[in-house]
C-alpha positions as CSV (number, residue, x, y, z in Angstrom):
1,X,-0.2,11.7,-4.8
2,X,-2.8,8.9,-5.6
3,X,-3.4,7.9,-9.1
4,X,-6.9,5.1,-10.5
5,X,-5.0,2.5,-12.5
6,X,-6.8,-0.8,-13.9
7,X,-3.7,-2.1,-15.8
8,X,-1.5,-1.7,-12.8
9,X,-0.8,-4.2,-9.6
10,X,-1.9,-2.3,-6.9
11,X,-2.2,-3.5,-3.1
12,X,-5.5,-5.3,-3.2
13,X,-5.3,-6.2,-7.3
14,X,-4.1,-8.2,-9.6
15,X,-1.7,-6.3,-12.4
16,X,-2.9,-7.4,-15.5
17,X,-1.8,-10.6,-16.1
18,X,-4.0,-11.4,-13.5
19,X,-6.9,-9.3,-14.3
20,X,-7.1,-11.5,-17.6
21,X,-6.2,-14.9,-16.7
22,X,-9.3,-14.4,-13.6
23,X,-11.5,-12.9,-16.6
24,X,-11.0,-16.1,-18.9
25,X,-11.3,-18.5,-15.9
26,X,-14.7,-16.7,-14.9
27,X,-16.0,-16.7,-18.2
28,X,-14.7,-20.6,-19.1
29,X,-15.4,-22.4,-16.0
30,X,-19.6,-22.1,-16.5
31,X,-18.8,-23.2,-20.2
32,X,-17.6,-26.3,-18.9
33,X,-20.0,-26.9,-16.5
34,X,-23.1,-26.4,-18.9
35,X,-21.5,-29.1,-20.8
36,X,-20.9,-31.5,-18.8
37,X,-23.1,-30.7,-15.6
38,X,-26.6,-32.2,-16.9
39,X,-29.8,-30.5,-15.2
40,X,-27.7,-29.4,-12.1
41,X,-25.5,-28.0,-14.7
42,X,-28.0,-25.7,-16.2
43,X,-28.6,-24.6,-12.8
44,X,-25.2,-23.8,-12.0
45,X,-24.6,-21.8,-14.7
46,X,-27.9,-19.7,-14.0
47,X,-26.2,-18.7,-10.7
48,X,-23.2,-18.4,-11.9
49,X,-24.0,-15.8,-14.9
50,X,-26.7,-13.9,-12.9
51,X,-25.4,-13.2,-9.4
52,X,-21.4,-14.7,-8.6
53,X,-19.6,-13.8,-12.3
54,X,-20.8,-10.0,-12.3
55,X,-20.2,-9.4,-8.6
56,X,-16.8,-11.2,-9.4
57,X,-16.1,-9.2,-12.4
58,X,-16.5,-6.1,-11.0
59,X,-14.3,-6.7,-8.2
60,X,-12.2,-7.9,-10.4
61,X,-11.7,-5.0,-12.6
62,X,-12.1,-2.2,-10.3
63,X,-9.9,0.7,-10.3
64,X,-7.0,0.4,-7.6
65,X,-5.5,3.6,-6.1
66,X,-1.8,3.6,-6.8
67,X,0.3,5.6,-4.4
68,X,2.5,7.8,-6.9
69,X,5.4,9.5,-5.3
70,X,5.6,13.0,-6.0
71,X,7.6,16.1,-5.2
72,X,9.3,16.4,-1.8
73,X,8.5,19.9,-0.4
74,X,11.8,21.9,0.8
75,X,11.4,22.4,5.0
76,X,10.4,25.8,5.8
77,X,13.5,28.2,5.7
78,X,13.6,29.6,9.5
79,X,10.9,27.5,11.5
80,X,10.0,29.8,14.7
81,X,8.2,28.8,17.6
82,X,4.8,30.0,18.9
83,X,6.3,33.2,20.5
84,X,8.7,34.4,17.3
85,X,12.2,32.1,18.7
86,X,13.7,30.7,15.9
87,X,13.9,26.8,16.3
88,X,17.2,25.4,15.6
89,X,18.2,22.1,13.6
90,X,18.6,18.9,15.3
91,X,22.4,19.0,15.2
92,X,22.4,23.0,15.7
93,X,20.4,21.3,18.8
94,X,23.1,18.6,19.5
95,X,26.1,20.9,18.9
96,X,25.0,23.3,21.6
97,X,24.7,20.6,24.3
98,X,27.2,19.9,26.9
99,X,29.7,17.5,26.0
100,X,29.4,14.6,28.4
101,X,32.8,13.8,30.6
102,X,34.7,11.5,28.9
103,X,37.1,10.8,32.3
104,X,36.4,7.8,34.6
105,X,36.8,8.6,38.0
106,X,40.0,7.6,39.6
107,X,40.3,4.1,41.7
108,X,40.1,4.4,45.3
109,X,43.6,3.9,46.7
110,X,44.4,0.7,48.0
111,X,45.1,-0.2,51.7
C-alpha cells in the first residue's frame, strides 16, 4: 500500500528536519545577499525570489509516496493447474523425488 506523507523521509525527500532547515536556508540566503550584494545584489535576489526559490520550494515540499506495508494475503488453499491437477508444495515436490545414491562406487581392485 502507498501512502502521500510531507512530514515523513521518503526515498527522494528530506523528513522534516530537512524540509525546514532547506526552507529557512532558501528563504535567508537572498536576505543576505540583498544586504550585502550592492546593485548585483538586487539583481540576485530578483532571480532568486521569482524563478529558483518557488521551483525549489516546491520540490522541496512535495508530497513523497511512502511504501506502507500492509496485509500479507494467505496463498490459495489447493492451487490447480490449467487442466484441474492439483499443484503440490515445494517440499510435497521435494519429498516425492528420488533420493539420490548416497554409495561411492567401489575401487577398482589392485594388480
Amino acid at each position: 500500500m502507498q501512502q502521500p506523507s510531507r512530514w515523513r523521509k521518503g526515498t527522494t525527500t528530506f523528513g522534516p528536519f530537512g524540509r525546514v532547515s532547506w526552507t529557512i536556508c532558501v528563504v535567508v540566503l537572498p536576505a543576505f545577499v540583498g544586504m550585502f550584494g550592492g546593485i548585483g545584489g538586487i539583481v540576485f535576489v530578483g532571480i532568486w525570489c521569482g524563478v529558483i526559490a518557488p521551483m525549489a520550494l516546491r520540490d522541496l515540499w512535495k508530497a513523497d509516496t511512502l511504501y506502507v506495508p500492509g496485509q500479507r494475503s494467505a496463498p490459495p488453499p489447493n492451487p490447480v493447474s490449467y487442466d484441474g491437477t492439483r499443484i503440490p508444495s515445494l517440499s510435497e515436490y521435494v519429498a516425492s523425488q528420488p533420493k539420490p545414491p548416497t554409495t561411492e562406487p567401489a575401487a577398482p581392485p589392485l594388480s
